[in-house]
C-alpha positions in Angstrom: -34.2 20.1 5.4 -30.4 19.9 5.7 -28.3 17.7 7.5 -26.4 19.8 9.8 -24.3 16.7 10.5 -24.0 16.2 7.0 -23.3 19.9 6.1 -20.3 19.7 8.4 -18.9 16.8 6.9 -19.3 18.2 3.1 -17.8 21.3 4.7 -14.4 19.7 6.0 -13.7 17.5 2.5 -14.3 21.3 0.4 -11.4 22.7 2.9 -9.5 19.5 2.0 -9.1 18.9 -1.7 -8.0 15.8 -3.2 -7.8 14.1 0.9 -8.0 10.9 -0.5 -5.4 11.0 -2.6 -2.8 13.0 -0.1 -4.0 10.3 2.6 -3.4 7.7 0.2 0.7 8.8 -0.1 0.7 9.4 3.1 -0.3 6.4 4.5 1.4 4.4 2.0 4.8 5.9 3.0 4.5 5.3 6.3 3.9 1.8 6.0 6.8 1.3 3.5 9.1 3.0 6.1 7.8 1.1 8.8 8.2 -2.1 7.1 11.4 -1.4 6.4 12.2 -0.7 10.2 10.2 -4.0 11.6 12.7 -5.9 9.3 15.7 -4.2 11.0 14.1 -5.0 14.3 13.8 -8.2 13.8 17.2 -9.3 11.9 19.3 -6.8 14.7 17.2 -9.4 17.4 18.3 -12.5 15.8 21.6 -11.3 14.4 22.5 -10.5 18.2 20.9 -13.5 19.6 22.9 -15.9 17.3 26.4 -14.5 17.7 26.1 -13.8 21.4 23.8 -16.0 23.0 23.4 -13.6 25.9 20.7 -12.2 28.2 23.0 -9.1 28.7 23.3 -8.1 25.4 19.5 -8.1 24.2 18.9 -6.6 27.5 21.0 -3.4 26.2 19.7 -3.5 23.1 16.4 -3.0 24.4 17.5 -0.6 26.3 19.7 1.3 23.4 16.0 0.9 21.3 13.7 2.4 23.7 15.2 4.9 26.5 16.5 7.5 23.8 13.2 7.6 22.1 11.3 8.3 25.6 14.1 10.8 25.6 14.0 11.9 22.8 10.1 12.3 22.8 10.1 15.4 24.9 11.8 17.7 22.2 10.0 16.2 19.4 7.0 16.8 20.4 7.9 20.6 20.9 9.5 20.7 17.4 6.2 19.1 16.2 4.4 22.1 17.4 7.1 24.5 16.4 8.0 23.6 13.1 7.1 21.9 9.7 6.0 18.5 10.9 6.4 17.2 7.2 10.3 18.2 7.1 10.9 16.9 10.6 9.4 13.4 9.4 11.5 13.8 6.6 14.6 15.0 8.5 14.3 12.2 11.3 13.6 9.4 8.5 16.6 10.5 6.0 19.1 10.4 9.4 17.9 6.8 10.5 18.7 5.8 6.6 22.1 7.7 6.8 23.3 5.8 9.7 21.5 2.5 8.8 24.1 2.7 5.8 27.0 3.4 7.6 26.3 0.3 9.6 25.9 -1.9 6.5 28.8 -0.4 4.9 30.9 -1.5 8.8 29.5 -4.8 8.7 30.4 -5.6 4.8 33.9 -4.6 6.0 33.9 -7.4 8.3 33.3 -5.1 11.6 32.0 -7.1 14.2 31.8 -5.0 17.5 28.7 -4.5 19.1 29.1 -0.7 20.0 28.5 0.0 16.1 25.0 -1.5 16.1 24.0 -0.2 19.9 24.7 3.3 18.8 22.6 2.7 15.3 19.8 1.4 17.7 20.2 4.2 19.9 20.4 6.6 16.8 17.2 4.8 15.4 15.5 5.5 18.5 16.3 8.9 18.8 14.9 9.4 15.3 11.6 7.4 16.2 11.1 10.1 19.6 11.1 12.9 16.6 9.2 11.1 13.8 6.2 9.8 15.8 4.9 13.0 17.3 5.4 14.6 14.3 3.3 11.8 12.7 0.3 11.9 14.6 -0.3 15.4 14.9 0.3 15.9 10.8 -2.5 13.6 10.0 -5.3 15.9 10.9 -3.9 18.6 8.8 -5.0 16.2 5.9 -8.0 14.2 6.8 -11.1 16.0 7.2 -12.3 15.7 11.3 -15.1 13.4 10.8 -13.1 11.1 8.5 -10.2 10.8 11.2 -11.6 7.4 13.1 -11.8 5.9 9.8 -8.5 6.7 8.8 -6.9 5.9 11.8 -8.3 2.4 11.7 -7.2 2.1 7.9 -3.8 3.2 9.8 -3.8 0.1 12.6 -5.2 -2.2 10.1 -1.3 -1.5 8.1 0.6 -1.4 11.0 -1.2 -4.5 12.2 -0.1 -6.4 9.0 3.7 -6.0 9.8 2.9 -7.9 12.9 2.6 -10.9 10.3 4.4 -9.5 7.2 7.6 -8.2 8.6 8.9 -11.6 10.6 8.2 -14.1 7.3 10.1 -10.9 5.2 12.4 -10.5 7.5 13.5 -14.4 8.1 13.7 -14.9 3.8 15.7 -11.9 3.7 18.2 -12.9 6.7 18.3 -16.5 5.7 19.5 -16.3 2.3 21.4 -12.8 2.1 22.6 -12.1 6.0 21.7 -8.7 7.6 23.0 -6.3 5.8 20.6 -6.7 3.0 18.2 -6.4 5.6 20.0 -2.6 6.3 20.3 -1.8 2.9 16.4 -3.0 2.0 15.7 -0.3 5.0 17.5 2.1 3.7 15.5 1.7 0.1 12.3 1.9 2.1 13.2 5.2 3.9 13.8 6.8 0.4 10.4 5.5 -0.6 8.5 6.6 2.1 10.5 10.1 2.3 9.5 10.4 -2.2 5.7 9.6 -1.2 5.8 12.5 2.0 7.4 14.9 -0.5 3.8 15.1 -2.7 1.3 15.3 0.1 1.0 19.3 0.6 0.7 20.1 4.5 -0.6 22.8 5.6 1.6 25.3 7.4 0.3 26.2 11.2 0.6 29.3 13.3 2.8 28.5 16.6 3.1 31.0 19.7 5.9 28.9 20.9 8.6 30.3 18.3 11.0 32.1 20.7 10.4 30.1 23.8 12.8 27.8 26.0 12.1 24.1 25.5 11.2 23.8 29.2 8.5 26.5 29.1 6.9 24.5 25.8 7.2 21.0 27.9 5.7 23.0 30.8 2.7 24.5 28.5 2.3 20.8 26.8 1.9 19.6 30.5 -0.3 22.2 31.8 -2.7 21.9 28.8 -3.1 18.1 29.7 -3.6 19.5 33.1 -6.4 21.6 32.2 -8.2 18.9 29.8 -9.8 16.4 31.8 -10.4 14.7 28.9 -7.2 13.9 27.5 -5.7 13.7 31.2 -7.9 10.5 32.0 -7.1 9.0 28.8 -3.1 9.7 29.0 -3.3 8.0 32.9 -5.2 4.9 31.3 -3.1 5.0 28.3 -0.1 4.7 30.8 -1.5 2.2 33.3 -2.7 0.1 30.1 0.9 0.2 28.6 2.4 -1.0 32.0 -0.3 -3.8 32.7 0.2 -5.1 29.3 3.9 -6.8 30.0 2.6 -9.9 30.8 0.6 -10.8 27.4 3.0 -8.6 25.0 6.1 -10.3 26.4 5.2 -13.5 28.8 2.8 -15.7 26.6 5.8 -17.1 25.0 6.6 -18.1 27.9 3.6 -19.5 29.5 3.4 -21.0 26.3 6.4 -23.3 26.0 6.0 -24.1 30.1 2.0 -25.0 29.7 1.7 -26.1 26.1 4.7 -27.3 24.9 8.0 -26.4 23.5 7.1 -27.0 19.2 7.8 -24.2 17.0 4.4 -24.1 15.6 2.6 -23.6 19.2 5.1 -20.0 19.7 4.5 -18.9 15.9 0.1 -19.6 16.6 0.6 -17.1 19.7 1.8 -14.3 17.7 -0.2 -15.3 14.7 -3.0 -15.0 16.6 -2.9 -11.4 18.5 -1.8 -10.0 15.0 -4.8 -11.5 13.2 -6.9 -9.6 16.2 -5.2 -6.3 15.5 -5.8 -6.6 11.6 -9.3 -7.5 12.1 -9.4 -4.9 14.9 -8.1 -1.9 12.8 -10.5 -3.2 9.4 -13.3 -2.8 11.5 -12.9 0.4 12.7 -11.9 1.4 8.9 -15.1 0.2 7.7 -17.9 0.6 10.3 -16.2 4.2 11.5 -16.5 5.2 15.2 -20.0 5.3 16.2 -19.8 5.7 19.7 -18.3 8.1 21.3 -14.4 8.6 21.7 -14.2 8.2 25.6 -16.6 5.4 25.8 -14.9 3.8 22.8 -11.4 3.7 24.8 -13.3 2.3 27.8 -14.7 -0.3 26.6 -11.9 -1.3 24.9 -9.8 -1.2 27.8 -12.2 -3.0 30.2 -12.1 -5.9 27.1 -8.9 -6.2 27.1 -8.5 -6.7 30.8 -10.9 -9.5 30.4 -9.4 -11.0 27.4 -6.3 -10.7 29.7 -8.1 -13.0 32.4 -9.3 -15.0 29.7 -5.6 -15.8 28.6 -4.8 -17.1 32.6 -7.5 -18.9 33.1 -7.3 -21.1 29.7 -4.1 -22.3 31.1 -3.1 -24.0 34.1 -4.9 -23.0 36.8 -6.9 -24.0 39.8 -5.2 -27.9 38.9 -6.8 -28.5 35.6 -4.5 -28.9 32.2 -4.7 -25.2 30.0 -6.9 -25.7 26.7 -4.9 -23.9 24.0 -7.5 -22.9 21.4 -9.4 -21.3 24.1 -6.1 -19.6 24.8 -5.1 -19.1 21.0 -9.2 -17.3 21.0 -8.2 -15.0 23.9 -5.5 -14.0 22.6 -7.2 -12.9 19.1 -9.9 -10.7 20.7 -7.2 -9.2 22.9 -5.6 -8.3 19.7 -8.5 -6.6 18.5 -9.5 -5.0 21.9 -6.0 -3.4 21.8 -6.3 -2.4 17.9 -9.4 -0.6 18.9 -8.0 1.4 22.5 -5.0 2.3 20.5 -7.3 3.7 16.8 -9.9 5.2 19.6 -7.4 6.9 21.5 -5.4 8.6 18.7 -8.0 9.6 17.5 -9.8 11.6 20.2 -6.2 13.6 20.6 -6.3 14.5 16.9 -9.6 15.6 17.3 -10.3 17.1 20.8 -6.5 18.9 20.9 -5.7 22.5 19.4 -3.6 21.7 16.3 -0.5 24.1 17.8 -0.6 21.6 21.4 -0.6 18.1 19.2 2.9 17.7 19.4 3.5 17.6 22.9 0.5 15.8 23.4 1.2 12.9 21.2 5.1 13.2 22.7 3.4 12.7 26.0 1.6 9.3 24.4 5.0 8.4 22.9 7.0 8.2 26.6 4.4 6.3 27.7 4.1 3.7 25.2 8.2 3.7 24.9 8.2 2.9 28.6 5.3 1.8 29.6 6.1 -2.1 28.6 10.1 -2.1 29.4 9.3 -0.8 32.9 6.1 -3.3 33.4 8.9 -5.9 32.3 11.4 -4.9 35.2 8.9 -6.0 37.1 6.8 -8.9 35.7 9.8 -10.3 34.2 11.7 -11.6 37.2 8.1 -11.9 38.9 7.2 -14.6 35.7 10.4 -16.8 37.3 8.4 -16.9 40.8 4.9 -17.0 39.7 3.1 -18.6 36.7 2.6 -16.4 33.9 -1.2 -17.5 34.2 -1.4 -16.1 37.7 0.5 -12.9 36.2 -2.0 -12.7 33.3 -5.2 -12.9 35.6 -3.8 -10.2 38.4 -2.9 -7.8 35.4 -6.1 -7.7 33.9 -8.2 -7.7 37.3 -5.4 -4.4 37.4 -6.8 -3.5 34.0 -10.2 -3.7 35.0 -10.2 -1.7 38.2 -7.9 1.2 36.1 -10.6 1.2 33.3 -13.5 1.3 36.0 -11.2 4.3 38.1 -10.7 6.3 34.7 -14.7 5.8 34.1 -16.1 7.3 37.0 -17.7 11.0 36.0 -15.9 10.6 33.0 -16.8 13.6 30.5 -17.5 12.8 27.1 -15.8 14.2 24.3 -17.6 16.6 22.5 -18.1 16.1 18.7 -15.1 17.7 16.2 -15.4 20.6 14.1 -13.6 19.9 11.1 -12.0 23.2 10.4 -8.5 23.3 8.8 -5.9 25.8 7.1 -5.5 24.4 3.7 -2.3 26.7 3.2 0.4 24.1 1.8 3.7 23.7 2.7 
């Protein structure tokens, strides 16, 4: 007797020919590109920090690299759902090279204003609120439904690498040759990632929101959420998630230097450490698959995270005894690969639970959180961190994460199992 599980699967790779290889170009673009914008990150951080020395200006910089994406975000994901998603990634990539460039070019000159590299963050930014809805809702038009989890892990297991590839890059690069190589070495990077996305054929989709004002789309995006109880629990846990996790994406420096020590090699373990746990997070799901299902995946997940969270506060100094910072430096590495698997979980139930002409706005909804989620948790734990220990902080944000996980659980639907049906018409 047949497989009907199997059938289903054979069925989606016949409606996708050649996946792997389309995937493959895909994937391998988007990780060129992005490594090409970590390193710009990073040298724009320490290029700023090391000829101003001042809280103010990193504090508009963030601002300049994450309010116009959130922005930005709203629109893209309606473009996403209106348009070629390929050509938008292309169109939003080839813009951040253009003005990456023109900053190079200014600084070679001898330009040394800040406005110049505020407005190419902002730029950047704006491009990033187009590119990543447009990402995440183009990847199921070229993975069959059932290979998506897997896919998505591969993805986070790439993106996790940058986490340690990028900074060591980065540092050689800015070192010996200053930062415009850094710009220009982006720039090289775009064009490679834009070359790969031009062979990957994408399908075209039908859209019923050709015509219609952009407030009417947002409205329909937000309505749809509305009306899928599904992705609405995972969006409000996505966001309270994102918020909650201030303390251990931004303050472990911090508690580290107060509780641990100052030494170089104690701050460069602590990032080491939660980027080993999202590469080892990410392989795992690329190799076992999801097995469980999607809602319970992002659950669990979340609730580990809290506790890993907890974990990270109590291996300090609490309660009058001296912080043990292995046990830290081990909390920190499953956190990492709790948070490799809430982010590859959660993705992946929007590609496959949402209707292929609603993705957009969807994953624009996901992309304001995340871009705000964090610099808003920081307006708060940030001054709080000067007031309170960061190990207090850590402990009252995961007993936070806990109680949101345990909120977003109760009568929690499951999410039914995908149908891998796609239009293999290629644009």
């Amino acid at each position: 007797m047949t497989d009907p599980a199997a059938a289903v699967a054979d069925a989606g790779v016949e409606q996708l020919p050649h996946w792997k290889r389309h995937t493959t170009f895909f994937l391998t673009g988007q990780f060129v590109s992005l490594l090409g914008s970590s390193l710009v990150q990073y040298a724009i951080l320490w290029h700023l920090t090391l000829t101003t020395q001042s809280g103010l200006v990193l504090t508009l910089a963030t601002a300049f690299g994450f309010l116009p994406q959130a922005v930005m975000a709203v629109f893209g994901g309606v473009w996403a759902d209106r348009y070629n998603r390929k050509l938008l990634i292309i169109a939003a990539d080839s813009t951040i090279a253009a003005v990456t460039l023109v900053l190079a070019v200014m600084l070679l000159r001898g330009e040394d204003s800040l406005w110049p590299v505020f407005a190419v963050l902002a730029i950047r930014s704006l491009g990033a609120g187009v590119q990543q809805p447009a990402v995440n809702a183009l990847l199921p038009q070229i993975v069959p439904a059932d290979r998506l989890i897997k896919v998505n892990g591969i993805n986070t297991t790439l993106q996790s690498s940058l986490m340690l590839l990028a900074p060591a890059v980065a540092a050689a690069l800015y070192a010996g040759l200053g930062i415009q190589a850094v710009l220009l070495v982006d720039v090289v990077t775009a064009v490679i990632g834009i070359a790969l996305l031009l062979a990957v054929p994408v399908a075209r989709l039908a859209t019923t929101t050709a015509g219609e004002g952009y407030l009417a789309d947002v409205r329909a995006g937000l309505s749809y959420v509305r009306a899928h109880p599904v992705v609405l629990r995972v969006l409000l846990l996505f966001a309270a998630v994102y918020f909650l996790c201030a303390p251990p994406a931004y303050l472990t420096p911090l508690m580290v230097a107060r509780t641990f020590g100052s030494d170089v090699w104690l701050l460069t373990a602590n990032e080491i450490a939660f980027g080993a746990g999202m590469l080892a997070g990410g392989a795992v799901v690329a190799l076992t698959g999801g097995r469980h299902d999607r809602v319970r995946l992002v659950l669990l997940s979340s609730a580990a995270f809290g506790a890993t969270t907890i974990g990270m506060g109590l291996s300090g100094a609490v309660f009058g005894w001296p912080g043990i910072f292995w046990l830290f430096l081990g909390f920190i590495l499953v956190c990492g690969v709790s948070i490799a698997y809430f982010s590859t979980a959660s993705t992946t139930l929007f590609q496959e639970q949402v209707e292929p002409e609603m993705m957009g706005r969807v994953f624009s909804l996901n992309s304001i959180i995340w871009s705000l989620g964090m610099p808003v948790g920081m307006l708060l734990f940030g001054p709080l961190s000067d007031v309170v220990s960061v190990e207090w902080l850590l402990i009252g944000t995961g007993l936070a994460t806990l109680a949101a996980t345990a909120i977003a659980a109760v009568g929690a639907p499951a999410a039914p199992a995908p149908e891998p049906e796609r239009s293999t018409a290629p644009a």
